[in-house]
Residue, then its C-alpha position, 0 to 999 in steps of 0.5 A: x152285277x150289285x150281288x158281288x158288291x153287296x156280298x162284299x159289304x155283307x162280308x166286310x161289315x154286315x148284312x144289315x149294311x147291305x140291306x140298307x143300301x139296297x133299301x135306299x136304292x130302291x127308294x130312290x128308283x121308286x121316286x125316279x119312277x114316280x116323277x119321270x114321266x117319259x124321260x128315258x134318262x131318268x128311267x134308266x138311272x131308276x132301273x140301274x138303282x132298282x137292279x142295285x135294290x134287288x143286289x143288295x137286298x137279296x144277298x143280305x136276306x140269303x147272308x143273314x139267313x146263312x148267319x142266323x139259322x141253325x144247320x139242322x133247320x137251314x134249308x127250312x129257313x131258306x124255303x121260309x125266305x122264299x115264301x116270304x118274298x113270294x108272298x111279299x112280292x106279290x102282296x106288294x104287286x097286287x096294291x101297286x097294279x091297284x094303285x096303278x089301275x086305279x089312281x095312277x102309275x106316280x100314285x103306285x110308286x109313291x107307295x112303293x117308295x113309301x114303304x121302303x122309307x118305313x123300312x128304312x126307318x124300322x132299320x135305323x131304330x132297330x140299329x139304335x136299339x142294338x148299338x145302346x149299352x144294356x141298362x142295369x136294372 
């Protein structure tokens, strides 16, 4: 149900909007599931935001890659996508079982939220570096 949204947003503005707005949601749903304990509320509202993450996200990877990658390669760039989220997925799954066996399932979502406040970040810098007019040199 978040694809059809995000697609909009992709389509109106662009695809890093959506990846935006899907990466905040995630946040939000990582620090939810940090700190619920056992509230089924607030597990729901964490689960509702983590479909909304993967939604946005994943339609503003395929979007992109549509945009970006030349006709001849697409296919490639598309089976590069999904090598990079299997490897991604699995690297990311890996540390938070760790964390999760190890520490404790907030110390595994704290991480996960973590991360996705570094890309947050990494996003915010690159959309300032690409709004700003070139310098003459």
């Amino acid at each position: 149900m978040a694809s059809l949204p995000g697609g909009h947003l992709s389509d109106r503005r662009t695809s890093a909007h959506s990846l935006v707005v899907g990466t905040a949601a995630f946040l939000v749903a990582y620090l939810l599931f940090a700190g619920a304990g056992a509230s089924v509320g607030v597990l729901l509202v964490g689960f509702v935001l983590s479909g909304v993450g993967i939604g946005f996200v994943e339609t503003a990877e395929a979007a992109a890659v549509a945009a970006l990658a030349p006709e001849p390669v697409r296919g490639s760039a598309f089976g590069l996508l999904a090598g990079a989220q299997s490897l991604g997925n699995f690297a990311a799954s890996a540390v938070a079982g760790l964390l999760w066996t190890l520490v404790s399932a907030t110390a595994a979502f704290l991480w996960l939220a973590l991360w996705m406040a570094v890309a947050l970040v990494a996003f915010a810098m690159t959309r300032t570096r690409a709004d700003q007019p070139e310098r003459a040199t």
